[in-house]
C-alpha positions in Angstrom: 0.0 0.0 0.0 1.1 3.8 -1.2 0.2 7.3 1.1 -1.3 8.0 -2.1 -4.1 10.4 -0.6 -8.0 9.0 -1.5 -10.7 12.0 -2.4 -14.3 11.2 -2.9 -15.3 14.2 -5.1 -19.6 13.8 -3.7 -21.1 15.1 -0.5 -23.2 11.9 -0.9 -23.7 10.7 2.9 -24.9 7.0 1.0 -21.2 7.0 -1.0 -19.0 8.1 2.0 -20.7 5.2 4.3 -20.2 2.9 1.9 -16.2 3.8 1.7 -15.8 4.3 5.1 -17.7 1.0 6.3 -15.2 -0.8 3.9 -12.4 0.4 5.4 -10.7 3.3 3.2 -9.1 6.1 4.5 -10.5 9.1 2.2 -11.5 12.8 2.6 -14.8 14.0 0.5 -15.2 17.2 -0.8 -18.3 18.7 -2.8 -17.2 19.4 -6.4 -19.9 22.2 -6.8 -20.1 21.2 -10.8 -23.3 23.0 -12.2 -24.8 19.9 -13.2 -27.8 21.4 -15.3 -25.7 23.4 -17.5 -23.4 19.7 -18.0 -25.9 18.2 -19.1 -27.4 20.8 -21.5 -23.9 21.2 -22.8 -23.7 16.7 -23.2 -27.3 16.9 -24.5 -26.5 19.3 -27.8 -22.6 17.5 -28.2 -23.7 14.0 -27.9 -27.6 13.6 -29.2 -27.2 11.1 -31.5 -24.0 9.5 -31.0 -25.1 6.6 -29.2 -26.8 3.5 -30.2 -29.6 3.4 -27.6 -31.2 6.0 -25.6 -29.3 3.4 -22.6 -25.7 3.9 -23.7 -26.3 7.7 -24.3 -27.4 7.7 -20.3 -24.2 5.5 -19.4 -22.6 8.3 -21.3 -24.0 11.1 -19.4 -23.8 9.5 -16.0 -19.7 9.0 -16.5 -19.2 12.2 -17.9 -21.1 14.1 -15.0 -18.9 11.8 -12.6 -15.7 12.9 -14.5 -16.9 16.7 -14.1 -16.4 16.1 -10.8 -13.5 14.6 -10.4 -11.9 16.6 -12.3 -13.1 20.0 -10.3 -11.7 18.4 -7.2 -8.3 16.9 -8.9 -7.5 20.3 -10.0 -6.9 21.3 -6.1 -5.8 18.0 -4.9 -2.3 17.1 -6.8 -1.4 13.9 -6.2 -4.6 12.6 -5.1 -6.7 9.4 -6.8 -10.1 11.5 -6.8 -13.1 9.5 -7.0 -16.1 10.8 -9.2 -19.6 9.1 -9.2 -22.5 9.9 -10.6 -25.7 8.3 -11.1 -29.3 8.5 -13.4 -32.6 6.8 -13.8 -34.5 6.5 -17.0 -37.7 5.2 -17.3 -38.8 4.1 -21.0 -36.4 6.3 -22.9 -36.8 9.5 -20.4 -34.5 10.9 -17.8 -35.6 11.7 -14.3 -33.7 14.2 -11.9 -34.3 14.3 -8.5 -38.2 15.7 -7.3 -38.2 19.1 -6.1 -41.3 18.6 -4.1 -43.8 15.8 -2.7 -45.9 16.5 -5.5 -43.4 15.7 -8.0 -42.3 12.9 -6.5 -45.7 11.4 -6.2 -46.1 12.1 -10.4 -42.7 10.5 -10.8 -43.7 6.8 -8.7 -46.7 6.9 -10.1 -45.2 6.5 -13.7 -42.6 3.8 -12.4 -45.8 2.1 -11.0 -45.6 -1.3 -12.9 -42.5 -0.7 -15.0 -39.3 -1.3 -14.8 -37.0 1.9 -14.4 -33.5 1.4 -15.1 -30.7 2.8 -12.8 -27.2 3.7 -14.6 -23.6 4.7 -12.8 -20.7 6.3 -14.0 -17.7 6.2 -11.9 -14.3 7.3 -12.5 -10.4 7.8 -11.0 -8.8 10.8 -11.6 -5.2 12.1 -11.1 -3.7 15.3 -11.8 -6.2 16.3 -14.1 -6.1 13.1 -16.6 -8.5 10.4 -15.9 -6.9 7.0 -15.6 -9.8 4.5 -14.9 -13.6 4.2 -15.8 -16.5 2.1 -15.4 -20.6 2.5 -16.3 -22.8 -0.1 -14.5 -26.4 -0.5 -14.9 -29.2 -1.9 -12.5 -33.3 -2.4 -13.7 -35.7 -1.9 -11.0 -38.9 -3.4 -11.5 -42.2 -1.7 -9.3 -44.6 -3.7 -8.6 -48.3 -1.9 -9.4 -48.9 -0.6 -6.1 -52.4 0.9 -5.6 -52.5 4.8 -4.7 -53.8 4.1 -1.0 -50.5 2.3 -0.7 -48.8 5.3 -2.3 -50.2 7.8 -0.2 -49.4 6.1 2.9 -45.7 5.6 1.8 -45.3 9.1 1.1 -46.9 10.2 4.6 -44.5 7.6 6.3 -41.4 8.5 4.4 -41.6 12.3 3.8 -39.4 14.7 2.6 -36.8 11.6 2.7 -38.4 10.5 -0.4 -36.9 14.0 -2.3 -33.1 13.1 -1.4 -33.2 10.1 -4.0 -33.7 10.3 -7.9 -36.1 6.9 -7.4 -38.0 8.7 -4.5 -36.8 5.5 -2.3 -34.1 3.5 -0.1 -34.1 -0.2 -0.3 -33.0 -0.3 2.9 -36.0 1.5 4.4 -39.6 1.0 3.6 -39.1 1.6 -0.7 -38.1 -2.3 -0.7 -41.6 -2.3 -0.5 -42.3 -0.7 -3.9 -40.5 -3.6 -5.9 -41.7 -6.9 -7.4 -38.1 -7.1 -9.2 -34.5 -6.4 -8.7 -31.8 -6.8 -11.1 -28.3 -6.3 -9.8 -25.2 -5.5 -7.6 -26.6 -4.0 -4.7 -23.8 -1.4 -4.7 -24.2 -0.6 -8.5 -28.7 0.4 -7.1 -26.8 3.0 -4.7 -24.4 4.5 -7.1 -21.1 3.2 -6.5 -19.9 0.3 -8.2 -17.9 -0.8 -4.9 -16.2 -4.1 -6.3 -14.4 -2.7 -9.3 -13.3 0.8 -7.9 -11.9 -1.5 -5.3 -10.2 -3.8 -7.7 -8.6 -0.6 -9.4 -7.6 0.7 -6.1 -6.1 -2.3 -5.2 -4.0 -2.4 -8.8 -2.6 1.3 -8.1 -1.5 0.1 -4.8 -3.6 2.4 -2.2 -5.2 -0.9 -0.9 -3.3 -3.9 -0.4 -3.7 -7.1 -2.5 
């Protein structure tokens, strides 16, 4: 193993647990990447580009996550800085997370009985040059939930529900809006844990 310092470039509370819990010694700072005007600017560069509507989302998710990265990198010389980034698309559209309870209830209610699918971009970069990248995909499956159901989830859940582009955590009570999971576990919450750590055992900051 190096003193190669470890940067998480996310104020994600869900991606720092999972680094911490297995066992990385990191600091996380918040890139502060406009990520509306990113993906306006990917939107009119890339339309077209990509054989499916799925690979153009890979696309955008690992370029947002190399934004990131590379904001942070270029104030952290030396570092590995990790940049992750993730998107759902439901049948060809992109969803962002809801901005209030009302939007969220619009946005489960066309999940309800489909399968949304959830896509990850993660990178390394050092010194302002990416050196490793990975997309990942998971498909999430509702079950068709009536709106009684949805109501009271919302009423037991909250404004929790607006911190996640799904409006739900499968570790709380959102395991209950599923029928079907299709997987890694790590890939649903955005951070593709086995590979980054395979790559951070190959540039020696872990040890093999």
């Amino acid at each position: 193993m190096t003193a190669t310092p470890l940067v998480l470039a996310s104020a994600s509370a869900v991606r720092q647990k999972l680094l911490a819990e297995a066992g990385l010694a990191f600091t996380a700072e918040d890139s502060r990447v406009d990520e509306d005007a990113l993906k306006t600017g990917f939107a009119q560069g890339e339309a077209g580009r990509h054989a499916t509507p799925e690979a153009e989302t890979d696309a955008l998710a690992l370029a947002l996550a190399e934004a990131k990265a590379l904001a942070v990198s270029a104030k952290r010389e030396g570092a590995l800085v990790i940049g992750a980034d993730q998107i759902l698309s439901c049948e060809g559209r992109r969803y962002d997370k809801p901005k209030s309870m009302a939007e969220a209830r619009a946005n489960l209610l066309a999940f309800r009985g489909r399968p949304h699918i959830l896509h990850s971009g993660l990178v390394i970069v050092k010194d302002g040059a990416t050196i490793w990248n990975l997309t990942a995909r998971a498909t999430l499956t509702m079950r068709a939930f009536s709106e009684e159901f949805l109501d009271a989830y919302l009423d037991e859940t909250g404004e929790r529900v607006m911190k996640s582009v799904g409006c739900y955590q499968l570790e709380g009570p959102g395991v209950q809006l599923f029928e079907k999971i299709e997987g890694d576990y790590f890939d649903i919450l955005g951070l593709p844990m086995l590979p980054l750590l395979d790559e951070l055992r190959r540039q020696g900051v872990l040890g093999s």
